[in-house]
Z-matrix of the N, CA and C atoms (Angstrom, degrees):
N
C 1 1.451
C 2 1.527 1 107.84
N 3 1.593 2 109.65 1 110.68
C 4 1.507 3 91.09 2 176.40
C 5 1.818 4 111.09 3 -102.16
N 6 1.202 5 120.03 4 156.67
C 7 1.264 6 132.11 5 171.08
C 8 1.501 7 131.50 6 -120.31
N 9 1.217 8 103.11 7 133.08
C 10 1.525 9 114.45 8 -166.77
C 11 1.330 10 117.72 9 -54.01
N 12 1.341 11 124.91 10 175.20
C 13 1.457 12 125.77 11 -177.93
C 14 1.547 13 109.91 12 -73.00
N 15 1.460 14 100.15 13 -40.25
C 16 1.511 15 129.75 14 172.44
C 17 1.938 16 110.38 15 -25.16
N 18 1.556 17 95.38 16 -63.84
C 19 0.989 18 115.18 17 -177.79
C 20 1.717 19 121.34 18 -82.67
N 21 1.115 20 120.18 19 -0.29
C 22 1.331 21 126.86 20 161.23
C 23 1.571 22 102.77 21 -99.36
N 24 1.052 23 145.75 22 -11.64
C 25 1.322 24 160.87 23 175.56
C 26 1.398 25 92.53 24 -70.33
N 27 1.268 26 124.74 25 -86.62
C 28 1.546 27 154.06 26 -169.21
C 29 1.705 28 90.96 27 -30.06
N 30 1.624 29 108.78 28 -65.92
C 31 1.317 30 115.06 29 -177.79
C 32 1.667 31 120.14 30 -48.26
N 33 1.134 32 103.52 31 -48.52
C 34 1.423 33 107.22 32 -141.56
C 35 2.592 34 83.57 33 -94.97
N 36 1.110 35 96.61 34 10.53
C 37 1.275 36 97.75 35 148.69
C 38 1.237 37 139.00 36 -133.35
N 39 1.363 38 102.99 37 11.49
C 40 0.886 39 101.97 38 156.14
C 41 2.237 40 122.51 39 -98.31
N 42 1.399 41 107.16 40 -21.65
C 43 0.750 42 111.59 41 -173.67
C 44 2.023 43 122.20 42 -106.94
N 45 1.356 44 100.62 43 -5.32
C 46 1.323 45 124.43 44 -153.98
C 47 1.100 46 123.40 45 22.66
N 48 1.941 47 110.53 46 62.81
C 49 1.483 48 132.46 47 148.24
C 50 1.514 49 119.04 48 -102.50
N 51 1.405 50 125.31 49 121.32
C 52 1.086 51 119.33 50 175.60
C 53 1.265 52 128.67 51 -77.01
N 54 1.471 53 139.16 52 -174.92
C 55 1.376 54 136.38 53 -163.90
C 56 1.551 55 108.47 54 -67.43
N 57 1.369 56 116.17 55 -62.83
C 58 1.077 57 140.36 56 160.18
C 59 1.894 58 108.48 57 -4.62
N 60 1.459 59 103.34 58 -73.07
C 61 1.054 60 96.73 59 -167.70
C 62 1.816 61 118.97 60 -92.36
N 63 1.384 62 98.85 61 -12.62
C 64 1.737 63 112.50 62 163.02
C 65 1.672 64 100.00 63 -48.16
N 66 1.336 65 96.60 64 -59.09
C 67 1.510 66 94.77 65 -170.14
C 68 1.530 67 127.47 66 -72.80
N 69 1.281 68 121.01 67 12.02
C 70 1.247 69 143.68 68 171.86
C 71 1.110 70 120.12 69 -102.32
N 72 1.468 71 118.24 70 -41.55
C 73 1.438 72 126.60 71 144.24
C 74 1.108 73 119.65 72 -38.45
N 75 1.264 74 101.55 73 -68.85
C 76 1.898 75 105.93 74 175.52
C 77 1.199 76 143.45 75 -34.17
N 78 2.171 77 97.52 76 -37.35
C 79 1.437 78 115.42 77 179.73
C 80 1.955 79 111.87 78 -75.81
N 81 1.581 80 89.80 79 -35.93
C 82 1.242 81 123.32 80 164.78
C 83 1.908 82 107.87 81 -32.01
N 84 1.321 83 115.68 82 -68.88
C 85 1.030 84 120.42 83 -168.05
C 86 1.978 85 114.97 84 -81.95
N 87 1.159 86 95.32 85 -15.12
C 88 1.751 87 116.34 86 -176.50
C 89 1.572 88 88.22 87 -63.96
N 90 1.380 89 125.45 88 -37.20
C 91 1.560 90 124.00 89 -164.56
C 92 1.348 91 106.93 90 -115.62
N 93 1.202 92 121.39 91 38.76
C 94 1.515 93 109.89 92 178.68
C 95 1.881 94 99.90 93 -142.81
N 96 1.225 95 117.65 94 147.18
C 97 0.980 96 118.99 95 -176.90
C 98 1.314 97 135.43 96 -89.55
N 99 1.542 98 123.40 97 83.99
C 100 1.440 99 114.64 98 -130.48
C 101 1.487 100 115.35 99 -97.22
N 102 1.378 101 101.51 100 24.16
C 103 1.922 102 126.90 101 158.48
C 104 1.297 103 99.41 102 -83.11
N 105 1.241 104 148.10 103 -36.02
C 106 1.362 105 143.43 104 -174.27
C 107 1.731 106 109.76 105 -84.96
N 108 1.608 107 105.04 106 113.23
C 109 1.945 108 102.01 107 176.74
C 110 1.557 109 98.66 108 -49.80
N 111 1.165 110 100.32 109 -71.06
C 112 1.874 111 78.91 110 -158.07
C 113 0.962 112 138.56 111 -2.02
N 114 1.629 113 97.21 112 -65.80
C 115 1.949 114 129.28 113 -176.78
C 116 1.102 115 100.74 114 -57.39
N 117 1.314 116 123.54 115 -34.68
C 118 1.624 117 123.94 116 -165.84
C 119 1.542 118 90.69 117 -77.88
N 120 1.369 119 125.40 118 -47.30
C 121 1.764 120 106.53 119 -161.04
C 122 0.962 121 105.73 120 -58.57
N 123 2.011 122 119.26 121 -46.26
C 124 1.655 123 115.43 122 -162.29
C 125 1.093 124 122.42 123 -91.36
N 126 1.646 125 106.64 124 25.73
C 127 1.587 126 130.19 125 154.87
C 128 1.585 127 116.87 126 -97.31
N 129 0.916 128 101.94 127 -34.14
C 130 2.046 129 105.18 128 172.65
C 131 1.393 130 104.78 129 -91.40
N 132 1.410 131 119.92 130 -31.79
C 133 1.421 132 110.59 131 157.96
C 134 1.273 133 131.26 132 -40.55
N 135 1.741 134 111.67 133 -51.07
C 136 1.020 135 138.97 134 -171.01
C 137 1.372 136 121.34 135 -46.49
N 138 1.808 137 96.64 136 -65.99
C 139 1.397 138 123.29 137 171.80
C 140 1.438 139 111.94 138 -68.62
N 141 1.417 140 133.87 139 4.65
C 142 1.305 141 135.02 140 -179.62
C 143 1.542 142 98.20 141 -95.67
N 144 0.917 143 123.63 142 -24.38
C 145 1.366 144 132.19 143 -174.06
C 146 1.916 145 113.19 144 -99.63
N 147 0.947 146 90.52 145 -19.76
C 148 1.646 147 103.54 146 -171.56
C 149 1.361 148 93.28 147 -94.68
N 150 1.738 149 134.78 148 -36.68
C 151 1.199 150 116.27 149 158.85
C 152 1.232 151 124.11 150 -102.55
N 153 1.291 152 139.72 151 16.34
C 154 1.280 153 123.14 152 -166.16
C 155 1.367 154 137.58 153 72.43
N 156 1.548 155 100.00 154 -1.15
C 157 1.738 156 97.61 155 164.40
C 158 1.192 157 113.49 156 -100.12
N 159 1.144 158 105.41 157 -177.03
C 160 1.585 159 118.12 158 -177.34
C 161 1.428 160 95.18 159 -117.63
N 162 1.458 161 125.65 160 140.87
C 163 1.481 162 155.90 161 173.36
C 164 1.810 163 92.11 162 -104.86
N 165 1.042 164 122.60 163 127.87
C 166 1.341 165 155.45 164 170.82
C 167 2.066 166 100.06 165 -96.13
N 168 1.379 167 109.24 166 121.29
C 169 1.267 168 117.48 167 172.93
C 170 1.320 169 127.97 168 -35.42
N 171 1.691 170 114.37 169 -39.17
C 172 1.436 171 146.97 170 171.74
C 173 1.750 172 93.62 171 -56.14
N 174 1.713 173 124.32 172 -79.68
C 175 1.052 174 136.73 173 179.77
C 176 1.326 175 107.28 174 -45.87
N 177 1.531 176 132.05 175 -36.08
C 178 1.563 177 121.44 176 -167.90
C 179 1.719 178 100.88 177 -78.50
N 180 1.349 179 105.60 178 -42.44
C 181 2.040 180 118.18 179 172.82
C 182 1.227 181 86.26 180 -43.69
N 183 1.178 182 120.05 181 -106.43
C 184 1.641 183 130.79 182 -175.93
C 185 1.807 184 118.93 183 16.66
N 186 1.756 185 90.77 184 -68.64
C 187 1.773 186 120.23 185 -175.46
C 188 1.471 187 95.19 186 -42.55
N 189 1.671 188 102.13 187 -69.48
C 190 1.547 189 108.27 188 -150.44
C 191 1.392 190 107.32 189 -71.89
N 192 1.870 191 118.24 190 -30.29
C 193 1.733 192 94.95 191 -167.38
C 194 2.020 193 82.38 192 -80.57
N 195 0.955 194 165.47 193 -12.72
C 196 1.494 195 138.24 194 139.02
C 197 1.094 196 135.49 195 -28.72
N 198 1.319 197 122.04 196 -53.55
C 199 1.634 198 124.28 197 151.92
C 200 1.377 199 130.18 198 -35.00
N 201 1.926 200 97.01 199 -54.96
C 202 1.479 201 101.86 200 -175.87
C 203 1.282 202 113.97 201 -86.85
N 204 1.110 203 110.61 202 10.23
C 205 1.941 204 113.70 203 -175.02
C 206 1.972 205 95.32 204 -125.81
N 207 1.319 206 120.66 205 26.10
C 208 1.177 207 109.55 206 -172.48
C 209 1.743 208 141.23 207 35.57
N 210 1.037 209 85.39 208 37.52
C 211 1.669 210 104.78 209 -172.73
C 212 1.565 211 127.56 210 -108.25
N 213 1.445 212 109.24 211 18.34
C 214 1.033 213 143.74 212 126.97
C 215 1.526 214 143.65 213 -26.58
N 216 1.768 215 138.20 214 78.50
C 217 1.294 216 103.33 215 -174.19
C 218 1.272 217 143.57 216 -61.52
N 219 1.451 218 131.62 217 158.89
C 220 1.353 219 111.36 218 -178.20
C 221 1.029 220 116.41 219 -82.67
N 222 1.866 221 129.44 220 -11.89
C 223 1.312 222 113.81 221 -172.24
C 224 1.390 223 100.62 222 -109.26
N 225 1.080 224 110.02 223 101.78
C 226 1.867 225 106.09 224 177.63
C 227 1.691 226 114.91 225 -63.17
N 228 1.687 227 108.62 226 -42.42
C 229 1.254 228 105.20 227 -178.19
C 230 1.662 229 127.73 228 -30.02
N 231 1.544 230 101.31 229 -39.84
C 232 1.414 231 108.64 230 170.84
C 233 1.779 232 119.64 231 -69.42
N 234 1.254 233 103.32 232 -29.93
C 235 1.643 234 105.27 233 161.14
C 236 1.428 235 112.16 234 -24.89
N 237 1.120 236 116.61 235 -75.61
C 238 1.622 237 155.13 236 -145.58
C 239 1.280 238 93.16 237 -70.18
């Protein structure tokens, strides 16, 4: 899936992460197995730190049984 500049723009003001490191994340997540909690925490961990919020234990439960129950949308662009 490729994505426009547009849309790393969009992101990275709303979140103040730049491309650079979205996409490191990204590669980040291409290799991690995101059926396994662990991987999943020290991935929302990750991104808790990469933006500056705080994930609440309640909110990190939440994240992962979504992931692991596919409940997730597929088109994020509309997230954004």
């Amino acid at each position: 899936m490729a994505f426009s500049n547009r849309f790393f723009d969009r992101v990275e003001k709303k979140t103040n992460v730049n491309k650079e490191t979205i996409l490191g994340l990204a590669k980040k997540l291409q290799d991690t197995d995101l059926k396994n909690e662990g991987s999943l925490r020290e991935v929302i961990q990750t991104l808790s730190q990469v933006t500056g919020r705080n994930v609440t234990k309640e909110q990190e439960d939440k994240i992962i049984s979504a992931v692991v129950n596919d409940k997730v949308p597929k088109n994020i662009d509309k997230m954004i």
